[in-house]
N, C-alpha and C positions, 0 to 999 in steps of 0.2 A: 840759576845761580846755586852753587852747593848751599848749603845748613851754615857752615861758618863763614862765607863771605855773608849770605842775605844777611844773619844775625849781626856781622860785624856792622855790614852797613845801614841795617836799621837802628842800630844801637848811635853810632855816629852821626844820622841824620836826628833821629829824636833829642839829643843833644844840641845841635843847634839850630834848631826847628823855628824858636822866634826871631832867632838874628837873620836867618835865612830870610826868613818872611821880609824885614824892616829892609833891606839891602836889596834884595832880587827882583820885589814883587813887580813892578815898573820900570823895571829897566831894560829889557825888549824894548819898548816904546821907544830908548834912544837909540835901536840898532836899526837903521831901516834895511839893511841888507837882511838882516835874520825876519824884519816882521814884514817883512817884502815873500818872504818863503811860508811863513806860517798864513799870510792871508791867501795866498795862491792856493794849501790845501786847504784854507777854510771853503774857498770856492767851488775847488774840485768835489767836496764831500759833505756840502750843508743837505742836499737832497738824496743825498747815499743812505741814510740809515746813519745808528750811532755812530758817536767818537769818541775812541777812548782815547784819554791821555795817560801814557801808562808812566810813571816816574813822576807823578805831577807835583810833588812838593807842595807849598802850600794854594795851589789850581788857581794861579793868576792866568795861566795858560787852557786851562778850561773855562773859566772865566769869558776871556777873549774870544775864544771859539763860541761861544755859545754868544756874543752880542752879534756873532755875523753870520747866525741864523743856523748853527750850528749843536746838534744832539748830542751835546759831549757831553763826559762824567771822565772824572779820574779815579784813577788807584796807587796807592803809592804803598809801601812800605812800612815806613813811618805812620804810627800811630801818632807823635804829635804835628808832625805836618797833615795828616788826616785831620786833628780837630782844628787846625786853620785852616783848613778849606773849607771844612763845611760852618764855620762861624763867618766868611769871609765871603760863603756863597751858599746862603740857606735855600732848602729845597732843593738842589743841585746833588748828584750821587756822586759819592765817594767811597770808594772801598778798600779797608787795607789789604791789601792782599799783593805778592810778587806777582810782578808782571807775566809769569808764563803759567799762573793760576786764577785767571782774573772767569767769574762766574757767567759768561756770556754763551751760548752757543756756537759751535764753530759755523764758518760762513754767515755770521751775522753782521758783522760791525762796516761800517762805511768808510773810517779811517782809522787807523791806528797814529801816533803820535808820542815818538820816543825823542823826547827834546833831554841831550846831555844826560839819560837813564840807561844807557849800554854801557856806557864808561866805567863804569862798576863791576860789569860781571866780568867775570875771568875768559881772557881771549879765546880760550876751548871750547868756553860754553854760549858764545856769541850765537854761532852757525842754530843749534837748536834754539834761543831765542827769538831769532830769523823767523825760524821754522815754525814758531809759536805763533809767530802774528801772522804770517802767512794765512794759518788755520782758522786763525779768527777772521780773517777779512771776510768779505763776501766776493765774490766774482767781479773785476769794474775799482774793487775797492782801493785806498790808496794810502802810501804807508812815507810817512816822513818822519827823518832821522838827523839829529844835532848831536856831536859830538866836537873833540877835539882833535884837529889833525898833526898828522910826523910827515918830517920831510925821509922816512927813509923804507924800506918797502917792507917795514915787519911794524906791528906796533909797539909802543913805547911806554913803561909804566912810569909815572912822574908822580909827584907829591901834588896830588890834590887838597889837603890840607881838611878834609874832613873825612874819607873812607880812600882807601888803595884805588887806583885807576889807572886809564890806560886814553894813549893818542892812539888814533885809527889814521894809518895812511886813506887817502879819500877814494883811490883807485882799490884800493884792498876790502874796502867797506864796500864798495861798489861791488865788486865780484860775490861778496859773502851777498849781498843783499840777491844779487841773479842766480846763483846756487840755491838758494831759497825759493825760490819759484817765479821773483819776481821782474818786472819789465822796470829798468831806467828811465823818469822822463828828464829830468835834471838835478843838477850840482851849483854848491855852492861853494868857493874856500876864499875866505876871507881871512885879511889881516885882522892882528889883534886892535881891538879899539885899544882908548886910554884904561887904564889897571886891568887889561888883561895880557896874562903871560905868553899866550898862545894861538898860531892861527888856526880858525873856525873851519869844521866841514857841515855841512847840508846835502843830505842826498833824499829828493824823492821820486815815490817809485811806485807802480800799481801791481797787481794780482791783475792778472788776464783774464777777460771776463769768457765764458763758456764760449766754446763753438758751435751754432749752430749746423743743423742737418747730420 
């Protein structure tokens, strides 16, 4: 993400960093289609090696992953959504830092997990974001993605009401995600629940593990 989107939107999330917290942190719990998708990559990748959760807000979402036996740690942005996750999950890593500078080795991590954290960066710089966690994965490894989807074949900037954003057509997120290196295993696009504006995309997806001989 350029310099003045990440500052805009670390500036906007550290602003409403505790209300974020009081309102979000539990509320997965009432979607079972979204936590029907996060427990499937928790399965896919509790014995893979790390998980990062990269956009983690205050890491109700690492949190999660890690009761189901999963090596996760987050990184967000936000320095005070940083120090709600680490008050809300002691001894748990948290690191601020943008998601396509996160201090791990490349071909290390076992999952990546970009739950509603693309929707920020400017549709140009999606693809190299892609590309980012591609690099961190390890071989095998597996990469799941939450956004907002448009019904029309480009994406859509709308008012998100705390930093600029963007709806991903789900076929379009699909293609950037196979351009990036990676294999489809499924999708999800779900209707809005109650006070959401918008229907939901999920798409997950692996890095190919080496070929032998």
């Amino acid at each position: 993400m350029t310099a003045s989107h990440l500052d805009g939107t670390r500036t906007a999330y550290d602003g409403v960093a505790d209300l974020y917290a009081r309102l979000f942190t539990t509320t997965f719990l009432d979607r079972p289609l979204d936590l029907a998708m996060i427990n499937a990559f928790a399965q896919l990748t509790r014995d893979s090696g790390p998980v990062a959760d990269l956009g983690c807000g205050p890491g109700h979402f690492t949190g999660h992953l890690r009761s189901l036996g999963c090596d996760a740690f987050g990184a967000d942005v936000s320095a005070e959504m940083i120090r709600i996750a680490r008050a809300a999950h002691p001894g748990v890593r948290f690191d601020q830092a943008p998601m396509t500078e996160l201090d791990v080795p490349d071909g290390s991590l076992g999952g990546v997990l970009a739950w509603y954290s693309i929707i920020h960066t400017p549709p140009e710089e999606v693809p190299e974001l892609l590309a980012a966690f591609h690099r961190m994965l390890a071989p095998g490894g597996h990469l799941l993605l939450g956004f907002f989807t448009s019904d029309t074949a480009e994406c859509v900037p709308f008012d998100h009401k705390v930093a600029p954003a963007h709806r991903w057509p789900i076929d379009t997120a699909a293609e950037l995600v196979e351009k990036a290196g990676f294999t489809e295993i499924g999708r999800l696009r779900r209707e809005p629940a109650e006070g959401e504006r918008y229907r939901q995309g999920h798409l997950l997806a692996r890095k190919e593990p080496r070929r032998r001989g």
